[in-house]
C-alpha positions in Angstrom: -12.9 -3.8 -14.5 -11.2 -1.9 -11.7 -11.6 -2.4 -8.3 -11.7 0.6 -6.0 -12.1 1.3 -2.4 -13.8 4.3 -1.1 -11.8 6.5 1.5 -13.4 7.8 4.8 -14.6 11.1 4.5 -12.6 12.6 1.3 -15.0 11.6 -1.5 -11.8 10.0 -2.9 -12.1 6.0 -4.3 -8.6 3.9 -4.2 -7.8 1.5 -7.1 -6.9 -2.1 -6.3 -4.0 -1.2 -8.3 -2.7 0.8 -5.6 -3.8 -1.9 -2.9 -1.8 -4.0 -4.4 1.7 -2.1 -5.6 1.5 -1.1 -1.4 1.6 -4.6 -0.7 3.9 -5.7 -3.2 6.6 -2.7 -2.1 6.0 -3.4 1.9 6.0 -7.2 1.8 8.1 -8.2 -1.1 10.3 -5.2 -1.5 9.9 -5.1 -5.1 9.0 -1.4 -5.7 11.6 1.4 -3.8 8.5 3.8 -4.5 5.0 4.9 -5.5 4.0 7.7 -7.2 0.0 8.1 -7.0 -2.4 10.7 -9.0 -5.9 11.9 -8.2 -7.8 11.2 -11.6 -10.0 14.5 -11.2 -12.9 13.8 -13.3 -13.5 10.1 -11.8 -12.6 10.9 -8.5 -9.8 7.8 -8.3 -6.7 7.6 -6.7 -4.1 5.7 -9.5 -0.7 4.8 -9.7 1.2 7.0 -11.9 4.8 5.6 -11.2 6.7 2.7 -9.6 10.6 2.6 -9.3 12.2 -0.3 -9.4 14.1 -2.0 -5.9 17.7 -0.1 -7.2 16.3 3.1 -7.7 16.7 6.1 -4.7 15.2 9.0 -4.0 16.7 11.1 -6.6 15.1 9.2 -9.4 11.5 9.4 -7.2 12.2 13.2 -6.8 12.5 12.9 -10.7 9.5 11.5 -11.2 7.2 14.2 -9.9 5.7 16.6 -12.1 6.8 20.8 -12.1 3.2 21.6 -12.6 0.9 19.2 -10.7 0.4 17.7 -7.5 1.2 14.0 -6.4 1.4 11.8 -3.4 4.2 9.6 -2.7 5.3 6.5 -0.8 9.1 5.9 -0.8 10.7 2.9 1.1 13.9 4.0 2.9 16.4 1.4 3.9 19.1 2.1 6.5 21.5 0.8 9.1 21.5 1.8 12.7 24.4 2.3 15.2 23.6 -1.0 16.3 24.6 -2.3 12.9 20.7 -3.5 12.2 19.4 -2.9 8.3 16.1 -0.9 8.6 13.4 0.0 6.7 10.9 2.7 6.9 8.3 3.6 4.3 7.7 7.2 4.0 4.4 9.2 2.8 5.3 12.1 0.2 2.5 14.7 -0.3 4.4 17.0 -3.6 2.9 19.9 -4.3 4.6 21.9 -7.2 5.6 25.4 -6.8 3.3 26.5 -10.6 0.5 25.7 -9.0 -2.0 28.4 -8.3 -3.7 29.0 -4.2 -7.3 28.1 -6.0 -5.8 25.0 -6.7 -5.7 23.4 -4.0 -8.6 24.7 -2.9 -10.9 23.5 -5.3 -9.9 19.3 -4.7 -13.2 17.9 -2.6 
């Protein structure tokens, strides 16, 4: 059985799936990013993709669909002038040039 968690306000319910592949990618640096989906007819927010630690943003720009819409979390590692490795996770909202105004119009 799945867990979920309800979001505040959107309707929207949040798998434990996507709890935990969060954790996993902020904590343990497993994942370099998340792809999520909105499951329309159960009203669930899954994972739909996970790159692996040696994969970049190319290969999560890849993974998004011409024809649907997806959120996105991508972990973006970096040096500073000070010579410090950094990290900084970014959130993605991909919304694909096909779709129609309506669309996005009718997600409650």
């Amino acid at each position: 059985m799945t867990m979920a968690f309800k979001m505040a306000i959107t309707g929207m319910w949040v798998t434990e799936e996507c709890k935990n592949s969060f954790m996993e990618m902020k904590w343990k640096k497993v994942h370099r990013y998340i792809v999520f989906k909105i499951d329309e007819g159960s009203k669930l927010l899954k994972v739909d993709k996970v790159g692996a630690p040696g994969e970049g943003y190319d290969d999560m720009a890849a993974a998004l669909p011409q024809d649907d819409c997806r959120y996105a979390l991508f972990d973006f590692d970096f040096v500073t002038l000070d010579n410090c490795r950094k990290s900084k996770i970014f959130f993605i909202a991909w919304s694909a040039l096909a779709n129609s105004i309506s669309f996005y119009f009718n997600i409650n």
